[in-house]
N, CA, C and O atoms as CSV, one atom per row, in Angstrom:
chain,resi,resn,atom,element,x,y,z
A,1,UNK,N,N,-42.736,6.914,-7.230
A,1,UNK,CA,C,-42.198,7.542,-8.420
A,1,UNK,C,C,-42.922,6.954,-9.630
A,1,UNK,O,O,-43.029,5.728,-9.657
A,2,UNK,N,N,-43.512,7.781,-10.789
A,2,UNK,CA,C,-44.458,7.384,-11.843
A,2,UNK,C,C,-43.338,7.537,-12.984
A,2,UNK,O,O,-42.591,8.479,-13.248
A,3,UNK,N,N,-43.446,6.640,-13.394
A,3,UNK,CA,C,-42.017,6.567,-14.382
A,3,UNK,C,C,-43.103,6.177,-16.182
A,3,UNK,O,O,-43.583,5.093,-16.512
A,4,UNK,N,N,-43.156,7.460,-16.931
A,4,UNK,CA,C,-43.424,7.422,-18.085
A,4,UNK,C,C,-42.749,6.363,-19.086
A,4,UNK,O,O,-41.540,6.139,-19.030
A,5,UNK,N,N,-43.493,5.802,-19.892
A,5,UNK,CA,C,-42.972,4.490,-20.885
A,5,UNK,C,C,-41.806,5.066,-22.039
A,5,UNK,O,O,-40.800,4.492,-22.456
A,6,UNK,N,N,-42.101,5.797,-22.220
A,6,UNK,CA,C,-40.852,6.483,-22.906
A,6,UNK,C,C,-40.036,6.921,-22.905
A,6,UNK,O,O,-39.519,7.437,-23.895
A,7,UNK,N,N,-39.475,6.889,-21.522
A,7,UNK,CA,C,-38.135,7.642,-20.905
A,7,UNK,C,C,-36.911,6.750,-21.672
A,7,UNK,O,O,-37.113,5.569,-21.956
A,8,UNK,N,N,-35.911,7.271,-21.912
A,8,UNK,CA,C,-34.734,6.904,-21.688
A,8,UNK,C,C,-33.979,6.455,-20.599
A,8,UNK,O,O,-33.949,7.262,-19.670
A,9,UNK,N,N,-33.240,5.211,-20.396
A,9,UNK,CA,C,-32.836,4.984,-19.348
A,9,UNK,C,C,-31.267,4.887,-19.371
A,9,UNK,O,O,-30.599,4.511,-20.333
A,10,UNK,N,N,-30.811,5.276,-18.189
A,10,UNK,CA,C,-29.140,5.427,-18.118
A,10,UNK,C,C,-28.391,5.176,-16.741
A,10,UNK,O,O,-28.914,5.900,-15.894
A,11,UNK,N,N,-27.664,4.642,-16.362
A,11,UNK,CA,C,-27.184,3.475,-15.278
A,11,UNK,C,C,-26.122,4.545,-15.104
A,11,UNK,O,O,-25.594,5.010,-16.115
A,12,UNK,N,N,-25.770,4.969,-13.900
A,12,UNK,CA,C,-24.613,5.718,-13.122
A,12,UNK,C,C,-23.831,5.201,-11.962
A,12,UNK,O,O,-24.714,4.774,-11.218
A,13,UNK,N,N,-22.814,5.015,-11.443
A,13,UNK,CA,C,-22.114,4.828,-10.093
A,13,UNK,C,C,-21.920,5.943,-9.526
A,13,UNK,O,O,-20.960,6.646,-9.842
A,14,UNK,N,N,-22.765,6.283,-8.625
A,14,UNK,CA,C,-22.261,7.753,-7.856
A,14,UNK,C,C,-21.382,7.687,-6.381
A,14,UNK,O,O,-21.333,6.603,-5.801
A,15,UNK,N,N,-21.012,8.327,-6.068
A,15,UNK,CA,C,-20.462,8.237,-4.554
A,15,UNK,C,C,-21.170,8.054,-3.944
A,15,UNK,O,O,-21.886,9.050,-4.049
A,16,UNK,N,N,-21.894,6.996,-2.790
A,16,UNK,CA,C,-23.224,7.000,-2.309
A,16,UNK,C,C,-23.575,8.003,-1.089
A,16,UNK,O,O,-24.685,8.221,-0.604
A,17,UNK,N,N,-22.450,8.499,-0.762
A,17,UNK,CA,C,-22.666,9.518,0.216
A,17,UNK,C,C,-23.427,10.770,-0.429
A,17,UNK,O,O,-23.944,11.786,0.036
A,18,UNK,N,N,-23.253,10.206,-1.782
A,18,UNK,CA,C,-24.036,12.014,-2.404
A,18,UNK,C,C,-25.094,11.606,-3.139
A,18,UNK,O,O,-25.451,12.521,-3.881
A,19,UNK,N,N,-25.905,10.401,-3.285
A,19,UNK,CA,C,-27.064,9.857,-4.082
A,19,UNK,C,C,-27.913,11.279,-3.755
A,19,UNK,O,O,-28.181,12.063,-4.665
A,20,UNK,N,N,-28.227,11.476,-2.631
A,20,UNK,CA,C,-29.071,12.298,-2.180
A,20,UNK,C,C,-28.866,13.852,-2.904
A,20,UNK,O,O,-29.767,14.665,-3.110
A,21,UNK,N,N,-27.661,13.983,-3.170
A,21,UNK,CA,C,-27.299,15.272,-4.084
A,21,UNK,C,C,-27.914,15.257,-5.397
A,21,UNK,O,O,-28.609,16.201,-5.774
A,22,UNK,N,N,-27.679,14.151,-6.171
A,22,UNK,CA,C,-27.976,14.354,-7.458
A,22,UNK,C,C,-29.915,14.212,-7.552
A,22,UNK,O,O,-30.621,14.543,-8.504
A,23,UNK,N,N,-30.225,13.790,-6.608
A,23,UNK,CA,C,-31.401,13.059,-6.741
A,23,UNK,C,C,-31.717,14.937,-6.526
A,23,UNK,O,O,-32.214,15.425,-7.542
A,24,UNK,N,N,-31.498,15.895,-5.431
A,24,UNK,CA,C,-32.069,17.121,-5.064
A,24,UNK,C,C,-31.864,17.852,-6.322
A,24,UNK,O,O,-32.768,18.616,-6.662
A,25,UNK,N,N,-30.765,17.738,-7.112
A,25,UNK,CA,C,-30.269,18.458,-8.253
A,25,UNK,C,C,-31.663,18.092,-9.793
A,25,UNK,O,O,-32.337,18.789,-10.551
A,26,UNK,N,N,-31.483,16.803,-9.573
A,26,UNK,CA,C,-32.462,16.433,-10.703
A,26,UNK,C,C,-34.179,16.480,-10.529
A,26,UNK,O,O,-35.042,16.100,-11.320
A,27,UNK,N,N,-34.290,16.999,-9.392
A,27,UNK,CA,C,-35.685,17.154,-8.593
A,27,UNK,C,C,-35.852,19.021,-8.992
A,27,UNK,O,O,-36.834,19.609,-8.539
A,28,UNK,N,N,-35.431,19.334,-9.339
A,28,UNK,CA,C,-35.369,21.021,-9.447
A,28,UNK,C,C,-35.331,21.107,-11.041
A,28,UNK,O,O,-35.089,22.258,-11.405
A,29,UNK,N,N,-35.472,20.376,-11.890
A,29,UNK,CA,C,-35.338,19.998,-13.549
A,29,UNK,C,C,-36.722,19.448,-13.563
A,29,UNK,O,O,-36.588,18.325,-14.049
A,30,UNK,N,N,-37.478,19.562,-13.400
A,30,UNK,CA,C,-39.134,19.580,-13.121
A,30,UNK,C,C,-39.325,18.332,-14.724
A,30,UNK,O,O,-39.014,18.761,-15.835
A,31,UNK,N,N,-39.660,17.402,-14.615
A,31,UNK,CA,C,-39.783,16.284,-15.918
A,31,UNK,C,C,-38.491,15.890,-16.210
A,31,UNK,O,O,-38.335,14.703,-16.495
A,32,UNK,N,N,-37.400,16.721,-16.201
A,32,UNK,CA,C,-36.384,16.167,-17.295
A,32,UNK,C,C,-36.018,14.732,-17.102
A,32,UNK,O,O,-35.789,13.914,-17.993
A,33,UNK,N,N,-35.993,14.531,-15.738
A,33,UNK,CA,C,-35.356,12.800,-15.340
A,33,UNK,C,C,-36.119,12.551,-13.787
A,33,UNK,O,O,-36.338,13.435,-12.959
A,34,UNK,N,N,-36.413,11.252,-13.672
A,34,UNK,CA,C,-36.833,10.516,-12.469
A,34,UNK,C,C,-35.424,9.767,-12.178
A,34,UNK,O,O,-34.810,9.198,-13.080
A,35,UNK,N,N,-35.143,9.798,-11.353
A,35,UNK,CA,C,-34.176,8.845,-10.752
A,35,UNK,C,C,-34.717,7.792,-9.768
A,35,UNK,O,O,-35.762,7.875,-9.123
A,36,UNK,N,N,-33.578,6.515,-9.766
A,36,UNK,CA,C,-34.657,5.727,-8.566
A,36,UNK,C,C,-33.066,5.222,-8.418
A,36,UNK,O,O,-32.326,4.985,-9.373
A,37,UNK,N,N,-32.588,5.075,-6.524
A,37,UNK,CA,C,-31.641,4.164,-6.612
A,37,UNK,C,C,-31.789,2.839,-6.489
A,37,UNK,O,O,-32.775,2.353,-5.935
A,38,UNK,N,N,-30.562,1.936,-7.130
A,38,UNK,CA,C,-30.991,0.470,-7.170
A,38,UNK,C,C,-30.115,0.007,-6.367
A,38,UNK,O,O,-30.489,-1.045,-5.849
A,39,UNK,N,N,-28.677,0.501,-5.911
A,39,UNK,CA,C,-27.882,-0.178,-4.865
A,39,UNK,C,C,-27.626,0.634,-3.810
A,39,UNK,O,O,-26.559,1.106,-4.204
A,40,UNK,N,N,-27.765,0.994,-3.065
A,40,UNK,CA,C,-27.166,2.603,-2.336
A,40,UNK,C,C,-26.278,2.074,-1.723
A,40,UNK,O,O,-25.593,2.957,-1.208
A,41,UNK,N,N,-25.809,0.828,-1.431
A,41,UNK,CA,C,-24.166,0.330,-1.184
A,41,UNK,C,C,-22.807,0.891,-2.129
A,41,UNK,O,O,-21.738,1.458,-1.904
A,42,UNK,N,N,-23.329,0.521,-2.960
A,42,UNK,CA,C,-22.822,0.489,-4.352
A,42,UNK,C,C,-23.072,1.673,-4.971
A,42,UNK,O,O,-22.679,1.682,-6.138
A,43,UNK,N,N,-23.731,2.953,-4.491
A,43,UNK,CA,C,-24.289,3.852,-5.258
A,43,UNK,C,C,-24.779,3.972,-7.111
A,43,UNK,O,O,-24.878,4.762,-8.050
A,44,UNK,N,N,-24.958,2.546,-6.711
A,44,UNK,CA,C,-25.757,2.308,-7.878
A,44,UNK,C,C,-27.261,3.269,-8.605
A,44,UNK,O,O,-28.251,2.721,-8.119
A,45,UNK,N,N,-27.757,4.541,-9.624
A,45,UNK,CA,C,-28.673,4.268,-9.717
A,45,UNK,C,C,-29.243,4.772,-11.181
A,45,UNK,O,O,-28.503,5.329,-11.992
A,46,UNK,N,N,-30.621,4.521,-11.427
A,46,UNK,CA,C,-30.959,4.328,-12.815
A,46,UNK,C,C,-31.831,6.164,-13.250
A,46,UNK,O,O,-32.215,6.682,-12.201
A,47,UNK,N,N,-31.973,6.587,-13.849
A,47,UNK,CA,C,-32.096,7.993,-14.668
A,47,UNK,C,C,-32.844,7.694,-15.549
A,47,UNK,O,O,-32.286,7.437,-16.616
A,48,UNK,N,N,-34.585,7.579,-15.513
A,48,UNK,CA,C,-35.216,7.891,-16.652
A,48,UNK,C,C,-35.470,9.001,-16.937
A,48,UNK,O,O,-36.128,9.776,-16.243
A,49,UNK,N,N,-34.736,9.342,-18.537
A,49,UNK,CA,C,-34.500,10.478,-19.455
A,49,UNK,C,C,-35.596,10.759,-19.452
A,49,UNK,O,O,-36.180,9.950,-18.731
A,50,UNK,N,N,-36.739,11.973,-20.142
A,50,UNK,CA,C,-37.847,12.355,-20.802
A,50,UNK,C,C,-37.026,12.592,-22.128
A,50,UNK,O,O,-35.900,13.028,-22.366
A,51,UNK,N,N,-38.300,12.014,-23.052
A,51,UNK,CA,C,-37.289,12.228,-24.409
A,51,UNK,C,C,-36.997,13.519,-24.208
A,51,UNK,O,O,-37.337,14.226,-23.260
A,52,UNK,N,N,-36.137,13.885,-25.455
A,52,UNK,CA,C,-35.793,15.164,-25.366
A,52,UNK,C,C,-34.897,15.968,-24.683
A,52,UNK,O,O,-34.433,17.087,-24.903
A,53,UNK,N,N,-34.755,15.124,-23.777
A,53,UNK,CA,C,-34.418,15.091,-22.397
A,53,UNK,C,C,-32.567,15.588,-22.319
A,53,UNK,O,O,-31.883,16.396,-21.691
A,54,UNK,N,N,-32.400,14.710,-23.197
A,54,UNK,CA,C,-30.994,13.732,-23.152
A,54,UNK,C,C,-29.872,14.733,-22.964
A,54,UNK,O,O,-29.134,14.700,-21.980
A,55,UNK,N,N,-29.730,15.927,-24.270
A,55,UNK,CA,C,-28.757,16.964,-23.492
A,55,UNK,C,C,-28.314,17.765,-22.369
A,55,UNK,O,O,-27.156,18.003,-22.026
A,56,UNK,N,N,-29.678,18.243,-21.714
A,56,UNK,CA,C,-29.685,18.404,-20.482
A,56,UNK,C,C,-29.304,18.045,-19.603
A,56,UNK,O,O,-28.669,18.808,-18.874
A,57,UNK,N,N,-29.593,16.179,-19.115
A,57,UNK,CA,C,-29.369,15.384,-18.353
A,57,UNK,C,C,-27.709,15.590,-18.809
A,57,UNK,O,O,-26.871,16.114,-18.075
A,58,UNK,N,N,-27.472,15.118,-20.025
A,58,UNK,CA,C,-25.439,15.298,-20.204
A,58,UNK,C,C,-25.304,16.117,-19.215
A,58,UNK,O,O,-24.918,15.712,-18.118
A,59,UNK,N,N,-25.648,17.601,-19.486
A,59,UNK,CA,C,-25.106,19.039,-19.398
A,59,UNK,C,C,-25.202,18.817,-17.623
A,59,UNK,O,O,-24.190,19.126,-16.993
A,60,UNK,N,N,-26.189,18.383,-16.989
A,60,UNK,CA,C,-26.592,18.213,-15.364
A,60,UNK,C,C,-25.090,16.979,-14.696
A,60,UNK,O,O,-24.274,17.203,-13.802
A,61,UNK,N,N,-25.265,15.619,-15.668
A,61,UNK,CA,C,-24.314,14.875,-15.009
A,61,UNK,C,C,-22.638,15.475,-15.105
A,61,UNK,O,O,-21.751,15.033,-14.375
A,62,UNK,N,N,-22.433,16.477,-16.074
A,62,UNK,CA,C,-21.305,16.995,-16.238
A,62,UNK,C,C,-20.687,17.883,-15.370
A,62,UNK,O,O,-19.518,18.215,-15.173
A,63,UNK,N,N,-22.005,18.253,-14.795
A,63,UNK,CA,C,-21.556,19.426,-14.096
A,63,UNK,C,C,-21.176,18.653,-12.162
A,63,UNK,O,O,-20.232,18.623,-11.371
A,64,UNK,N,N,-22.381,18.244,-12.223
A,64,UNK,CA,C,-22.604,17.006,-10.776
A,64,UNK,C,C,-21.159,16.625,-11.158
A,64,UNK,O,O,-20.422,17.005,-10.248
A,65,UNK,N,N,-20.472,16.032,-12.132
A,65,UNK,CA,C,-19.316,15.019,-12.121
A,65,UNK,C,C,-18.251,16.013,-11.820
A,65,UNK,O,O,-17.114,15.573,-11.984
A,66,UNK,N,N,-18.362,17.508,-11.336
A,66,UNK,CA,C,-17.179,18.324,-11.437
A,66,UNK,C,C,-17.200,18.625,-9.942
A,66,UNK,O,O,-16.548,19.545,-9.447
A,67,UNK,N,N,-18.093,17.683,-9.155
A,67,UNK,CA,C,-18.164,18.190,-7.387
A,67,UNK,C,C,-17.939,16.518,-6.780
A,67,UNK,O,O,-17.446,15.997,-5.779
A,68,UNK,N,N,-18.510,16.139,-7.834
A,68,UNK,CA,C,-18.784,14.529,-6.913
A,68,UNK,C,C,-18.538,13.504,-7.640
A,68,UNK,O,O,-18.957,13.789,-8.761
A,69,UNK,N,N,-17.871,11.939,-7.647
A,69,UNK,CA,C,-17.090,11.485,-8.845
A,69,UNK,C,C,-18.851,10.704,-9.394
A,69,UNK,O,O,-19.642,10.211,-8.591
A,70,UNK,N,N,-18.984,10.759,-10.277
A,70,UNK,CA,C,-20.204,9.826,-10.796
A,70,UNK,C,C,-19.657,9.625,-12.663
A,70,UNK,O,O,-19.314,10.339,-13.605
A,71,UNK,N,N,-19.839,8.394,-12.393
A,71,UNK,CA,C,-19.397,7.613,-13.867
A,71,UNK,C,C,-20.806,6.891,-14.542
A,71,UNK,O,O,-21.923,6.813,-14.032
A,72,UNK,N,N,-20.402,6.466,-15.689
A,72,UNK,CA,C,-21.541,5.647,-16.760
A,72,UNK,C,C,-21.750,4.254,-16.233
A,72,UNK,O,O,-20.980,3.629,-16.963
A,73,UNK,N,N,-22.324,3.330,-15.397
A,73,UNK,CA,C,-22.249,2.181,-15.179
A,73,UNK,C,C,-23.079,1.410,-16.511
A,73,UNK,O,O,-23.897,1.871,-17.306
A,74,UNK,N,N,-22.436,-0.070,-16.362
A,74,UNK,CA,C,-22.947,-0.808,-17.622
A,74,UNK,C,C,-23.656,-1.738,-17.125
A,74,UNK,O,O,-23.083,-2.571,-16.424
A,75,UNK,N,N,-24.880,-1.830,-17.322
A,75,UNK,CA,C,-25.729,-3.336,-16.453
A,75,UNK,C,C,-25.804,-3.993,-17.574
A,75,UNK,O,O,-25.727,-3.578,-18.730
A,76,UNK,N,N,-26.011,-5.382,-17.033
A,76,UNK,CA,C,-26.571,-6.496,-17.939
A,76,UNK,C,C,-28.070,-6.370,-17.751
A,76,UNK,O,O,-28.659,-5.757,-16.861
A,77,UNK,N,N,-28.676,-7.204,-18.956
A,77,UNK,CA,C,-29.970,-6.937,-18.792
A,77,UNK,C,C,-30.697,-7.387,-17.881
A,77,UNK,O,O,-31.623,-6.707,-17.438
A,78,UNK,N,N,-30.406,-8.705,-17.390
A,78,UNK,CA,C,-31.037,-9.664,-16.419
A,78,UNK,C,C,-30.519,-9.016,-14.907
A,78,UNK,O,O,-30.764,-9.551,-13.826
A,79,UNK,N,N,-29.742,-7.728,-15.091
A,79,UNK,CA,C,-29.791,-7.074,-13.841
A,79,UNK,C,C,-30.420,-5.549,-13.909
A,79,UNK,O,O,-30.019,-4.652,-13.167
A,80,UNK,N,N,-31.412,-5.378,-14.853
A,80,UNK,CA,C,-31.881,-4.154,-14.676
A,80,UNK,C,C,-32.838,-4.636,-13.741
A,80,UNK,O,O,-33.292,-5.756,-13.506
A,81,UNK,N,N,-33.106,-3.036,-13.074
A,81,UNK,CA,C,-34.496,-3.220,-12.410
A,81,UNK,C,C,-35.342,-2.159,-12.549
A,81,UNK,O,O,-36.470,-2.201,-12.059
């Protein structure tokens, strides 16, 4: 995954049984976001935005959040990856 320097980045908890959902959902949005997971225990994973990006991605996690529970996770910095 080639992850552009200017993305926006945004931390989610998804159900990990459905990582694979959002990742197919945000793969069909051609640039808007790269995803990479960081815990798949934990369904931990990270969403680099393309600028510009940012409403879309809302409008995508809003809709994903109306099939499958996925929330805003908060990392510390010394745990990004």
């Amino acid at each position: 995954m080639v992850v552009p320097e200017a993305t926006i980045k945004r931390y989610y908890r998804i159900d990990r049984r459905e990582i694979h959902y959002l990742k197919f959902i945000l793969e069909g949005y051609d640039g808007v976001a790269a995803m990479k997971t960081l815990d798949p225990q934990e369904g931990l994973v990270a969403l680099h935005i393309g600028p510009g990006c940012e409403e879309e991605v809302n409008m995508i996690i809003e809709d994903v959040g109306r099939r499958v529970q996925i929330e805003t996770a908060e990392i510390l910095k010394g745990d990004a990856l």
